[in-house]
Every structure is written in structure tokens, then in C-alpha cells.
C-alpha positions in Angstrom: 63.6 -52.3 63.7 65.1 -49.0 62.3 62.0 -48.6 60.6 59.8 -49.1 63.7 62.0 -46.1 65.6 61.7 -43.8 62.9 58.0 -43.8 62.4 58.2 -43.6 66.3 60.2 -40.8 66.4 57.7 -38.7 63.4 55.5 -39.5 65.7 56.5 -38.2 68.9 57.6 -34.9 66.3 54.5 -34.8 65.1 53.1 -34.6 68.9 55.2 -32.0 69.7 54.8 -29.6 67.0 51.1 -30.2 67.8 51.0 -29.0 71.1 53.8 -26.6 70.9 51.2 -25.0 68.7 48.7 -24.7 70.6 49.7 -21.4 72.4 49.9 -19.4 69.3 50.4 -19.7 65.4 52.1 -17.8 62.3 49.4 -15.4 61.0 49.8 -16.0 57.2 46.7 -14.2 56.6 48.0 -11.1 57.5 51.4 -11.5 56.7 53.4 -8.6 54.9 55.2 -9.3 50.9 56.0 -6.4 49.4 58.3 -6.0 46.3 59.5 -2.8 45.6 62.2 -1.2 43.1 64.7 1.1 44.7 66.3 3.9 42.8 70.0 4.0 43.1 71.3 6.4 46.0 67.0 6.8 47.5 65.6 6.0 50.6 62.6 4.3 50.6 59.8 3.3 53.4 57.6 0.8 53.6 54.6 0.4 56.0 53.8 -3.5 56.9 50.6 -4.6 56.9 48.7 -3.9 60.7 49.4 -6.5 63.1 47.0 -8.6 63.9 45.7 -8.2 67.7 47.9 -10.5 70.2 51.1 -10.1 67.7 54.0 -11.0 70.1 56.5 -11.7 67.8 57.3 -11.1 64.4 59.6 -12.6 61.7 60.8 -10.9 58.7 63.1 -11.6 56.0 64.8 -9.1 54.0 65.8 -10.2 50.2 67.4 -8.3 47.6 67.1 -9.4 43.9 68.9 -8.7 40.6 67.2 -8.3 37.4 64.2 -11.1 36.7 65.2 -13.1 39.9 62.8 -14.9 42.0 62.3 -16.1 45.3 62.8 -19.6 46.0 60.0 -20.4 48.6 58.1 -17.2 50.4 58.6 -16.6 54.3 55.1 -17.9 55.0 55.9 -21.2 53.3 59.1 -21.6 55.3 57.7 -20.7 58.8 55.0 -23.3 58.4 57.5 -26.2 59.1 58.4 -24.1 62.5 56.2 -24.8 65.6 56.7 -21.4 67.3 59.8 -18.5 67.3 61.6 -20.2 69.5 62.4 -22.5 66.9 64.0 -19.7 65.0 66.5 -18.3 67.7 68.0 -22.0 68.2 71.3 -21.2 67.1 72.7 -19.5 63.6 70.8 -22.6 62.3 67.5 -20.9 62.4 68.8 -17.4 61.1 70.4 -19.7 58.3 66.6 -21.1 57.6 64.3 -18.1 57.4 67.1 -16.5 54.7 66.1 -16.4 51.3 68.3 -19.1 49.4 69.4 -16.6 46.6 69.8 -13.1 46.4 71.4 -10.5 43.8 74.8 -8.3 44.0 72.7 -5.0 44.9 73.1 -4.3 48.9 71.2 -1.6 51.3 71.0 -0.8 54.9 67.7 -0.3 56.8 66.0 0.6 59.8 63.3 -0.5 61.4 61.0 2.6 63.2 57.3 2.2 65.1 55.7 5.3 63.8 54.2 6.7 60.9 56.2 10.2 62.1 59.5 8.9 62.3 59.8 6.8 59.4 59.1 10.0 57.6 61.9 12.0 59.2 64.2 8.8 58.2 63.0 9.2 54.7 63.7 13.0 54.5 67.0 12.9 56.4 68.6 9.4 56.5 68.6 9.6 60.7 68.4 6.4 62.3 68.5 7.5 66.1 64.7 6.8 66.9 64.9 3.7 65.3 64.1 0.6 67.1 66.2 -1.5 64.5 69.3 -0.6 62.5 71.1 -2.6 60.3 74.1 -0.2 59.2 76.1 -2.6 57.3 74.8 -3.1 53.4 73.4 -6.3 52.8 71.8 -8.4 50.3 70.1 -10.4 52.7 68.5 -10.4 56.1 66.4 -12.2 58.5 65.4 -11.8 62.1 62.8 -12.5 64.6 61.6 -9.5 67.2 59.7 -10.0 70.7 57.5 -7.0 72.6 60.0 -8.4 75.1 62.7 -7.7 73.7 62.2 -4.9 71.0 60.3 -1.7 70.9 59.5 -2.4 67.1 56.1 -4.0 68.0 54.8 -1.4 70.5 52.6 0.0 67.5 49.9 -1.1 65.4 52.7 -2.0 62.7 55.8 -1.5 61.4 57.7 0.8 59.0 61.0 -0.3 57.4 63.4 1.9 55.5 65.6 0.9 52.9 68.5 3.0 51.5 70.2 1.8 48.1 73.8 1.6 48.2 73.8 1.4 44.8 75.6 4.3 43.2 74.3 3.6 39.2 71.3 0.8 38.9 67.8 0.3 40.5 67.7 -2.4 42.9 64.9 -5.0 43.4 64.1 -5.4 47.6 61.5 -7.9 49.0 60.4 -7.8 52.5 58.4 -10.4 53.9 57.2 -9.9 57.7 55.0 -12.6 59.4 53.3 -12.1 63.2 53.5 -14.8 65.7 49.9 -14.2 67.6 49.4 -15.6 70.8 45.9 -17.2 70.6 45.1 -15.6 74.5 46.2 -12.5 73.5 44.3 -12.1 70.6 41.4 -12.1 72.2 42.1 -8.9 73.4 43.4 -9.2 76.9 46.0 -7.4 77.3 48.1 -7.0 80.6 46.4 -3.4 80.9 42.9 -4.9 80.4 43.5 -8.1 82.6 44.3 -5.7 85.2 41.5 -3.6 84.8 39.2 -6.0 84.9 40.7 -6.9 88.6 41.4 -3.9 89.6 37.4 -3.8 89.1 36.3 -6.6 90.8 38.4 -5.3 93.9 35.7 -3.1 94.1 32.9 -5.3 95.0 30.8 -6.6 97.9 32.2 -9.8 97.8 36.1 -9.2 97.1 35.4 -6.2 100.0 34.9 -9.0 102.6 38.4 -10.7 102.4 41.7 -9.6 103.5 43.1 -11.1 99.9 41.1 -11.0 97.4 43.4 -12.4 94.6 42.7 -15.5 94.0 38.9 -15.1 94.2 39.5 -11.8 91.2 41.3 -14.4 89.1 38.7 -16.3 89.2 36.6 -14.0 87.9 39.1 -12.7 85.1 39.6 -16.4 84.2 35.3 -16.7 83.8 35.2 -13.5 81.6 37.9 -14.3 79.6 36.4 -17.7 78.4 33.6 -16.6 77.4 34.3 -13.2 75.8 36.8 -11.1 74.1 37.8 -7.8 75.6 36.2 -6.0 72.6 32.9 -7.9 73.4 32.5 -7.7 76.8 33.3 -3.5 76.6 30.6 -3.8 74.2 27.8 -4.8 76.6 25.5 -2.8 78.1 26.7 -1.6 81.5 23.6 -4.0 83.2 24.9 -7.1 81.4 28.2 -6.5 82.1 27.5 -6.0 85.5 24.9 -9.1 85.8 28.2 -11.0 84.3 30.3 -9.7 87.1 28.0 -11.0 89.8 27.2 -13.7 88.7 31.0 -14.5 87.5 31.7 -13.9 91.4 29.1 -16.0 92.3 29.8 -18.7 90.9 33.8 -18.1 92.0 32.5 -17.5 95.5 30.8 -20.9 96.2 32.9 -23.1 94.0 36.5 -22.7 95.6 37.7 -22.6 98.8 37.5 -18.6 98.9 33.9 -18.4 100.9 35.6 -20.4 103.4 38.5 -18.6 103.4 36.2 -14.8 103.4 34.6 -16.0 106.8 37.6 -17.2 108.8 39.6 -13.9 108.0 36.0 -12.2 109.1 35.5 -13.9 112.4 39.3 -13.2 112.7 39.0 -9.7 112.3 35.9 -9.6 114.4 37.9 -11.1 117.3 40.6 -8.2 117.0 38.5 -5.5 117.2 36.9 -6.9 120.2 39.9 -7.3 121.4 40.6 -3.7 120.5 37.1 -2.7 122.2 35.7 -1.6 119.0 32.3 -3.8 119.5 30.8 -1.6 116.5 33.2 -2.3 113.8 33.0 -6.3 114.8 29.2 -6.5 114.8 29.4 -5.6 111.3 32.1 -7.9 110.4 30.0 -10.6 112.2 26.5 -9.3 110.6 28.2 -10.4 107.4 28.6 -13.8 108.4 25.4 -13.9 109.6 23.4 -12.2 107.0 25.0 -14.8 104.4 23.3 -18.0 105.8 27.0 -19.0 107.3 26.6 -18.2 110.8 27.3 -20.9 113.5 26.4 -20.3 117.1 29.6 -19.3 117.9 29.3 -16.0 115.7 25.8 -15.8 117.6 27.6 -15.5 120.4 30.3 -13.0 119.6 27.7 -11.1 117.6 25.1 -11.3 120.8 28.0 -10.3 123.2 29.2 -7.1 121.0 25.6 -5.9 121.4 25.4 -6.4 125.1 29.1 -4.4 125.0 27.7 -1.7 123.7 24.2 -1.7 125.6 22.0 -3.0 122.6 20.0 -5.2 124.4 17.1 -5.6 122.9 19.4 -6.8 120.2 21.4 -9.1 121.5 18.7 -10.9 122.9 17.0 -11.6 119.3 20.6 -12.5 118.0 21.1 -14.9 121.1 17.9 -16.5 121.0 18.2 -17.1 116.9 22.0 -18.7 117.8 20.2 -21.2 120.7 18.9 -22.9 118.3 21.8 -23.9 115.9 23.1 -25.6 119.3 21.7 -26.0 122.2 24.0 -27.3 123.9 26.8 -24.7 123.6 26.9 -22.7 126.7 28.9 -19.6 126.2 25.6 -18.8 124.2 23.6 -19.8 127.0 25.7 -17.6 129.3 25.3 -14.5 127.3 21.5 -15.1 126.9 21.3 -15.4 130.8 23.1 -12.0 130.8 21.2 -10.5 127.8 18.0 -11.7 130.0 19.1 -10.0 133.2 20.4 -6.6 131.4 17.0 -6.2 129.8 15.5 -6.7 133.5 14.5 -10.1 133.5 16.1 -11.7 136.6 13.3 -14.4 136.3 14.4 -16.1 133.2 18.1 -15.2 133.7 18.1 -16.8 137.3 16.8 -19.9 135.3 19.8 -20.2 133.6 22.4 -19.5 135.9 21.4 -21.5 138.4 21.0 -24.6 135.6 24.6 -24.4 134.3 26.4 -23.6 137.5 28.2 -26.9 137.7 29.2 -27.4 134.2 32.2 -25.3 132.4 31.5 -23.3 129.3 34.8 -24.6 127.8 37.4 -27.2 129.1 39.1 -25.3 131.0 37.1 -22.0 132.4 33.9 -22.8 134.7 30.7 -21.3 134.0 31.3 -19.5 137.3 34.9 -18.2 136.5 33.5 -17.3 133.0 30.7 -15.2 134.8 32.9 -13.4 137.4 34.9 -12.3 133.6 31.9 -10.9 131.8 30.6 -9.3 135.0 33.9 -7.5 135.0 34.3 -6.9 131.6 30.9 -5.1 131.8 31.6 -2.5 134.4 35.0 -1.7 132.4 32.7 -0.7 129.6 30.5 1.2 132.2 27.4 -1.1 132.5 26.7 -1.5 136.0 23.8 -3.9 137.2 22.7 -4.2 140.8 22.3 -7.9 140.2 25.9 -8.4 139.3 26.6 -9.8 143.0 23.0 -11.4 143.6 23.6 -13.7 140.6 27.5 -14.1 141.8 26.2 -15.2 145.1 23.4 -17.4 143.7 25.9 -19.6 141.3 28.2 -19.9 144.1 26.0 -21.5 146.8 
């Protein structure tokens, strides 16, 4: 039975350290060793190896050696039994576990700096103010693990470390070992700064210009991009594919989420306020974009058709009200405004038709298509159109 729970529990380890992995993993490849002599009472620097793209955190070990000593196990070989850096930050248990297992008498203090520049001024003057480590107490050995959240050490392309001996009389023997964490996301290049270009971009277009929040449909694009490229590789298109990738990327976003829906509710929205506002203009273009995207219902044939009569486009309105009769012919308000878009383009004849046909019904379930005439008739001489059938038709729909 205690058998049976043990291989469970390797197991379920096993599963974890698998997935825990999955985010990231120990760049061995391009991991720092350096061994380098020391001459008593000298400063020394030493310039790790670059960091790989999408380095968020690195682990180094610091190891001074007497005369013909040897490291036990390297860095690399002890990291590899560590999922991620959280492992390492667990307690003084995981300090304890990245330290080298021997180490010689000889002691020195260090720094840690980002730049080429000041490492140099360290080396010529021993000032540790710009660095973004110090360590001012000798010691023989050291191990620590930095974060770009936490440390300005990893804000360059690498890092420089300098050593001073504390030895007064012998050479000493120092080994650094530094190992980047790279998160797998990251190093394929997008970077908070790039992400946000990229959105900051797509912000720009047709289709995020049509909704009042565009968020979620940019992230949708990002997310598209980002799968199938690397930043490096997408800046490397030409400007035609990259743009082709954009549409088509916003497409695609467009029609399979909830966002299309979304874009033409918040236009017919915004359409109603302005006519509300009596700015008939703006909301005939709000409503043309409805339209002229294949999602028109005969409602926005409607609004649309009325804006036009609002501002005396008649001709136009007409063509929009006819085109919206025959989504539904049954809807009235349309077949009120065609009866007015018939009689304000002089054609009593085929407006009497339908005024006189609908004068019993109500256009909605509560307003009459005689209460709903008497309102557009006024809201028409508000905007200054005046018709000397106004009160003919009144009187007609009344008897």
C-alpha cells in the first residue's frame, strides 16, 4: 500500500513539474560559467553572456575556490531539478540549494551593474552607487535569483558583475555561473511595448473605429498575430502583407465573436442620440454603416429613411424606404415614413394609398398610426419643412 502512494505521489510530481514548465524554462544554452583568477587587492568585471530574448529572471551563483578545487555539480545541472524560480525563493531552503556545496577560505564583495559604462567606472574607482546589486560583506559564497519585477539588473541586454579580492597576499579562484529563466511568450518577442503597439494600431482601423470599445475586438487581433508570428517576423514583412494580416486578422475577429453584434447595437445606439440631439447627418452615417455591411434590419431602414426626410433628402429616403419594405412588410413605422417620403416628393397619389390603408392599425402597441402621424407632421415643421398637405392627410386618416 505504501508502495502504491508513493509511485502515486512521483506521479502527480512528475505532472506538476510538467505543466509548471510549460510557461517558461532554464536556458542552459545560453547560460553564463566563467572562471577567472583574481589578483589579491584588484577589482575585476565580468560581462555575462547576452540574455536570451524573453529573460525574466535570472539565477546566478557566486563560488569562490582555493588552489585545485572543483565544483561539485554546475548551476545548470542543479536548476534542472527546479520547475520554475519560484521554486528557488521558497524559503532559505532554496538559497541553501543553488549554493555551491564547497568553497575555499578566499572571500570578495561584488556588485552587480546593467551597463557596459558603469561597470567600468566600478572597475576604475571601486563605486558601487549605480549599481543594481551590492553585496558589501566578503563572501566565499553566494546565490540569488533576480526578476525584471523586482530588480533593475535585467533591464539590459546582460549583465556585468564586479568582483573585488579581499585578499591582502594570494590570488583568488572566483566562479560565476548565471542562468536566464525565459518566458516561452516573451521570447517570441512581444514585449509589453510591442503588444501595445500592435493595439494601439489596430485602434486605428475601420473596423475598431465603429465601436465605442474596441478592446476586446484589438485583443483578438494581438492574440491572431502573436500565434502565428514573432515580433521580429512580422516587423519584417512587407508593409502590404502586414497590412493584408491585419484585415484579415480583424476579419476573422469581427465575425467570429460576439463583437459585430456588439459594433451595431452601440451604432444604432449612437444613431438614436444624435437624433435625439437633431444632428440627422451625423446619424445617417452611423446608420449607412449598418447598412452598407449587409446587417441592416428594417428598423435601421427606417431611422436611416427618416434622418433623410429630416434633413430634406427625399429623393433619398425614398430609395432607402423602399429597399427597407422589403425586409418586412409588415412593419409600419416604415410604411409611415414611405407614405411621408411619397407625399414630400409630391406624390399625394401613392401616399394617400397608404394612409388611408393603415389608418386603423397602430404602428407600435401603444401609439396609433394616427397619433404617430400628428408626431412626425410636427416634428417636420420644427425642422422647417412645411407641406400644404399636412392637414389634408390629417383630415383624411381621421374620417
Amino acid at each position: 500500500m505504501r508502495k502504491k502512494y508513493f509511485l502515486l505521489f512521483i506521479a502527480l510530481q512528475i505532472t506538476i513539474n510538467t505543466f509548471s514548465q510549460q510557461d517558461g524554462y532554464w536556458d542552459k544554452d545560453r547560460s553564463t560559467t566563467k572562471e577567472v583568477n583574481v589578483s589579491a587587492r584588484d577589482r575585476i568585471v565580468i560581462k555575462t553572456e547576452d540574455l536570451p530574448l524573453g529573460t525574466t529572471e535570472v539565477v546566478y551563483r557566486i563560488t569562490l575556490l582555493d588552489q585545485n578545487q572543483q565544483l561539485a555539480s554546475s548551476l545548470v545541472s542543479v536548476l534542472k531539478s527546479i520547475p520554475d524560480p519560484t521554486g528557488i525563493s521558497q524559503g532559505s531552503a532554496g538559497a541553501v540549494f543553488v549554493l555551491s556545496k564547497i568553497s575555499g577560505d578566499d572571500k570578495c564583495t561584488y556588485a552587480i551593474f546593467s551597463t557596459d559604462k558603469l561597470a567600468s567606472e566600478y572597475k576604475d574607482s571601486g563605486k558601487t552607487l549605480e549599481s543594481c546589486l551590492v553585496q558589501d560583506e566578503p563572501v566565499s559564497k553566494d546565490a540569488k535569483r533576480l526578476s525584471v519585477e523586482k530588480s533593475t539588473c535585467l533591464k539590459g541586454n546582460a549583465m556585468w558583475f564586479g568582483f573585488e579580492s579581499k585578499n591582502w597576499i594570494m590570488n583568488q579562484k572566483i566562479i560565476l555561473e548565471v542562468v536566464p529563466w525565459v518566458d516561452k511568450k516573451l521570447s517570441r518577442g512581444w514585449s509589453l511595448e510591442n503588444r501595445r503597439s500592435i493595439i494601439e494600431q489596430c485602434k486605428t482601423s475601420n473596423l475598431a473605429q465603429k465601436m465605442i470599445n474596441s478592446d476586446d475586438f484589438c485583443v483578438c487581433v494581438l492574440d491572431k498575430i502573436q500565434t502565428k508570428y514573432k515580433f521580429q517576423e512580422f516587423q519584417k514583412l512587407l508593409p502590404v502583407e502586414r497590412s493584408k494580416f491585419f484585415k484579415d486578422s480583424g476579419n476573422s475577429c469581427f465575425g467570429e465573436t460576439s463583437t459585430s453584434n456588439t459594433v451595431y447595437a452601440d451604432l444604432r445606439n449612437q444613431a438614436s442620440l444624435l437624433v435625439k440631439q437633431g444632428k440627422y447627418g451625423d446619424a445617417i452615417a452611423k446608420l449607412g454603416i449598418i447598412i452598407n455591411d449587409g446587417k441592416g434590419t428594417v428598423l435601421d431602414y427606417s431611422a436611416i429613411g427618416n434622418a433623410y426626410l429630416m434633413t430634406k433628402q427625399y429623393g433619398k429616403a425614398l430609395k432607402y424606404l423602399q429597399e427597407g419594405e422589403k425586409l418586412d412588410d409588415t412593419e409600419l413605422l416604415i410604411k409611415l415614413n414611405l407614405a411621408h417620403a411619397y407625399l414630400l416628393n409630391d406624390n399625394y397619389k401613392e401616399a394617400k394609398t397608404i394612409y388611408k390603408k393603415y389608418q386603423k392599425q397602430n404602428v407600435t402597441d401603444s401609439l396609433s398610426w394616427v397619433q404617430k402621424t400628428e408626431l412626425d407632421f410636427k416634428a417636420f415643421q420644427k425642422a422647417g419643412i412645411q407641406n400644404e398637405d399636412f392637414e389634408r392627410v390629417l383630415k383624411l386618416i381621421k374620417e
